[in-house]
C-alpha atoms as an extended CHARMM CRD file, in Angstrom:
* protein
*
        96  EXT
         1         1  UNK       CA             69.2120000000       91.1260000000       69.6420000000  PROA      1               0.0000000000
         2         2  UNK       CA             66.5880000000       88.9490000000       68.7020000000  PROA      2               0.0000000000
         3         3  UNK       CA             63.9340000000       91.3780000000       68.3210000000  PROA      3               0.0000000000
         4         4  UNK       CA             66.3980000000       93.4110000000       65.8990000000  PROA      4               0.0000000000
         5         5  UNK       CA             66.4970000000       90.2410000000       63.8140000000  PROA      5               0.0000000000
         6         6  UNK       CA             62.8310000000       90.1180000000       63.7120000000  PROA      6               0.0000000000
         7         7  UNK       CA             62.0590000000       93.0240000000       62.5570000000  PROA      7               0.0000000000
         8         8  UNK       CA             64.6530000000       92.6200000000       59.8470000000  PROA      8               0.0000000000
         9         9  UNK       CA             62.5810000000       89.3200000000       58.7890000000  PROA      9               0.0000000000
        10        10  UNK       CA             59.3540000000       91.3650000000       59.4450000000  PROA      10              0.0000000000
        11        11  UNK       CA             60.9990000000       94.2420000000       56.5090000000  PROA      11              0.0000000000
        12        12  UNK       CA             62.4490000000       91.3730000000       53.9670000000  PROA      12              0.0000000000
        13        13  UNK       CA             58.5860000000       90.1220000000       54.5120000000  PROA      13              0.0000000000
        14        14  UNK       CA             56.7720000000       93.1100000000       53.8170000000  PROA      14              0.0000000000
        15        15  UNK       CA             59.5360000000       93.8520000000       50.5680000000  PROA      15              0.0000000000
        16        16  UNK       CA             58.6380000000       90.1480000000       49.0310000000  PROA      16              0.0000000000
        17        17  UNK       CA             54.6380000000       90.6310000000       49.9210000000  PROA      17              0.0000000000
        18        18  UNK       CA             54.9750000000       94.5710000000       47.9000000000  PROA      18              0.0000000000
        19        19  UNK       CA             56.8620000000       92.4930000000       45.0620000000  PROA      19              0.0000000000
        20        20  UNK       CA             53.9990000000       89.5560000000       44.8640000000  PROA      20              0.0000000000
        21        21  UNK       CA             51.1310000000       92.5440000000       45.4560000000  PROA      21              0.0000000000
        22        22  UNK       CA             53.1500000000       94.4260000000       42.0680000000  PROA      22              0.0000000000
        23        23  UNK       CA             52.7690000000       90.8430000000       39.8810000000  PROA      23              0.0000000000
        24        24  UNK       CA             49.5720000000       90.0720000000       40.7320000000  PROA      24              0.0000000000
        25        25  UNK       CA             48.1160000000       93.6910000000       40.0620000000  PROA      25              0.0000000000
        26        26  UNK       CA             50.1570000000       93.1080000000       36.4620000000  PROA      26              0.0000000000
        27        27  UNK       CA             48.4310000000       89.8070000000       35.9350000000  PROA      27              0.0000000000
        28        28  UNK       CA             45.4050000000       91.0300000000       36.8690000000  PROA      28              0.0000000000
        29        29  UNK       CA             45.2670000000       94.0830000000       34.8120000000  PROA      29              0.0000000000
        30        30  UNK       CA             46.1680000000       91.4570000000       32.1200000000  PROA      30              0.0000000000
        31        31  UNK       CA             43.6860000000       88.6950000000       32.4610000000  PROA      31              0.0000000000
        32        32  UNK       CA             41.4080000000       89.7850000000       34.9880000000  PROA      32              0.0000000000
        33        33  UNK       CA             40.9050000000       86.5410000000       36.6190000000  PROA      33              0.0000000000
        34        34  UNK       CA             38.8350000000       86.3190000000       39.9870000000  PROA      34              0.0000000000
        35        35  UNK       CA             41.6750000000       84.3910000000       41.1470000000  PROA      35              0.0000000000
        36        36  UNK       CA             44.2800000000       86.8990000000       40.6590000000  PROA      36              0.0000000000
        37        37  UNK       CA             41.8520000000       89.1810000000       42.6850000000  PROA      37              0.0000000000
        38        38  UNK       CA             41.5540000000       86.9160000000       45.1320000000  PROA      38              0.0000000000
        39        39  UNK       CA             45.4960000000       87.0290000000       45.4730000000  PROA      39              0.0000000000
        40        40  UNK       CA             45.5100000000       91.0120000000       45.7860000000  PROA      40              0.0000000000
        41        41  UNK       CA             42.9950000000       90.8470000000       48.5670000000  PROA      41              0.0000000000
        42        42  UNK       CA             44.9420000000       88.1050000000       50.2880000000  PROA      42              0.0000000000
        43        43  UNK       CA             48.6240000000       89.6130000000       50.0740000000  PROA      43              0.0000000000
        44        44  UNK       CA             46.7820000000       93.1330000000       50.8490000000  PROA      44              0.0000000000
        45        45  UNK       CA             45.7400000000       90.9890000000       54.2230000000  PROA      45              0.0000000000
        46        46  UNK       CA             48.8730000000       89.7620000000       54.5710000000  PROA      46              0.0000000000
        47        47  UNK       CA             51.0250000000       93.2690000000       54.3320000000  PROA      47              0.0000000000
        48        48  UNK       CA             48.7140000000       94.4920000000       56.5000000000  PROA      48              0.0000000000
        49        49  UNK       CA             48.8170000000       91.9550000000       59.0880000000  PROA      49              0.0000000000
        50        50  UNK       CA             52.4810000000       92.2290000000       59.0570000000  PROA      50              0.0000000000
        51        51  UNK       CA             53.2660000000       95.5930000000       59.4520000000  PROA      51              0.0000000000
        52        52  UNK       CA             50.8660000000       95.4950000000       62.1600000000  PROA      52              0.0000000000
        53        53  UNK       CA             53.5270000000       92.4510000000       63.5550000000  PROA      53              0.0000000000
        54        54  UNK       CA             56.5480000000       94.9730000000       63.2140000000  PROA      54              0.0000000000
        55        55  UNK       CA             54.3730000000       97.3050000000       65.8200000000  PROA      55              0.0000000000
        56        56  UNK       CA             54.9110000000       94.5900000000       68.4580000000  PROA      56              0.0000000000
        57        57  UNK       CA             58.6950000000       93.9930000000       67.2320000000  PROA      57              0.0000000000
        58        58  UNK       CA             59.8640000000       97.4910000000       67.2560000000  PROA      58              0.0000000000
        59        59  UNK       CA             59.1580000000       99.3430000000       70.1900000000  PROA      59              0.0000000000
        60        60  UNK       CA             61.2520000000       98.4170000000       73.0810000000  PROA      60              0.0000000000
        61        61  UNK       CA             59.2370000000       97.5540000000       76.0620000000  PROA      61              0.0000000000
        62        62  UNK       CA             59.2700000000       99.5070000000       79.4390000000  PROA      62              0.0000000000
        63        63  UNK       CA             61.3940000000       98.1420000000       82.1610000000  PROA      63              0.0000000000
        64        64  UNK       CA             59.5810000000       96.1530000000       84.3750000000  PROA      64              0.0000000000
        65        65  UNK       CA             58.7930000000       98.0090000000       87.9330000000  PROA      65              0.0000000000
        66        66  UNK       CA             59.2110000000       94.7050000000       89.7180000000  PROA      66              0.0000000000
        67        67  UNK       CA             62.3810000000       93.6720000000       87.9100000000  PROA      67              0.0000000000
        68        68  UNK       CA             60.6270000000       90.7530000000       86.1080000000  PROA      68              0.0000000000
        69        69  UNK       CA             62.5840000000       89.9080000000       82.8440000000  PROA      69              0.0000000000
        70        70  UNK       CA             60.3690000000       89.9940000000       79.7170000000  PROA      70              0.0000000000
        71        71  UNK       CA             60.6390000000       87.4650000000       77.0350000000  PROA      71              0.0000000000
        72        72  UNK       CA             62.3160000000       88.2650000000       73.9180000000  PROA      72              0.0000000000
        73        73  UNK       CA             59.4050000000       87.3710000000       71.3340000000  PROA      73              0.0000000000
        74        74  UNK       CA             60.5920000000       84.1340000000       70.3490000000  PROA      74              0.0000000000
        75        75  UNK       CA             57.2060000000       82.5240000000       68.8720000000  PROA      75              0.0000000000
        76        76  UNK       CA             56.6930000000       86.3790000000       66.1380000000  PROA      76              0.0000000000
        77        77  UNK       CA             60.4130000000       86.1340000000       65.5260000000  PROA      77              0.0000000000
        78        78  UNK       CA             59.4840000000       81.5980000000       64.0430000000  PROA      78              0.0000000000
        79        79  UNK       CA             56.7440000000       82.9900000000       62.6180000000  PROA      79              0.0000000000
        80        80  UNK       CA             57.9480000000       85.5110000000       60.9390000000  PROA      80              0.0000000000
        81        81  UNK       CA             60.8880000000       83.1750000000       59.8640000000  PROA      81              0.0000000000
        82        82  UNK       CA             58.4190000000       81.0420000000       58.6630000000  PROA      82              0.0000000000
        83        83  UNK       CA             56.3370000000       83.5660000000       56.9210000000  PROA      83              0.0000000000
        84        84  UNK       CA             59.5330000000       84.6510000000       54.6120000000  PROA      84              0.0000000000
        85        85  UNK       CA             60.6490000000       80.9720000000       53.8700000000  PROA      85              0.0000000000
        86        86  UNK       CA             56.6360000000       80.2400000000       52.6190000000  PROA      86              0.0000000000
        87        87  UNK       CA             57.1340000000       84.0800000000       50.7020000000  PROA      87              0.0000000000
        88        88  UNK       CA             60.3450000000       83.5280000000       49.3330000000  PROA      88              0.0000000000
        89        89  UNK       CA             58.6910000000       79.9150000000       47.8040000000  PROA      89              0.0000000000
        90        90  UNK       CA             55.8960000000       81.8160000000       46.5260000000  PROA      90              0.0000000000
        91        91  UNK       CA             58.3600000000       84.4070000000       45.2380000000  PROA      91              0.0000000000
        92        92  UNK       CA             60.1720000000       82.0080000000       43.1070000000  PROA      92              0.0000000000
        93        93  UNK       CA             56.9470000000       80.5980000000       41.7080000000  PROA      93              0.0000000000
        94        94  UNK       CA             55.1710000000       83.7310000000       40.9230000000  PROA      94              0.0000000000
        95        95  UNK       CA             58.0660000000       85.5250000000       39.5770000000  PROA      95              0.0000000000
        96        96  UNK       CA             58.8670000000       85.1330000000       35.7790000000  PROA      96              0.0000000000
């Protein structure tokens, strides 16, 4: 269940990093200020570092030959969490 909730974090993440990526291109095209670039190449970092996260969210592992129970992916599941609360505050500021 958890991991289902992740990557539902991991997708709300991506959606607010493609809306940030869309307002800084628009200021950029604008003002073309180094550091509005410097906020494309970041968020184009971060997008791709987390759909690269949703790869170890999605697929569901293989069962374990030896019947060893595999952990749930607690620690990407916080950060991802805490990725979208730091997006979301970044959303609100960027947005206008």
């Amino acid at each position: 269940m958890l991991r289902y909730i992740g990557m539902a974090v991991g997708l709300a993440n991506i959606s607010i990093i493609v809306v940030l990526l869309s307002v800084y291109w628009k200021n950029y095209r604008k003002w073309k200020s180094e550091y509005t670039l410097g906020l494309l190449i970041f968020g184009t970092f971060l997008l791709i570092q987390n759909i690269l996260s949703m790869g170890f969210l999605a697929p569901i592992p293989p069962p374990d030959p030896s019947g060893a129970v595999q952990g749930d992916n607690y620690s990407l599941f916080l950060i991802n969490l805490c990725q979208l609360i730091a997006l979301s505050a970044l959303l609100k500021i960027s947005w206008k």
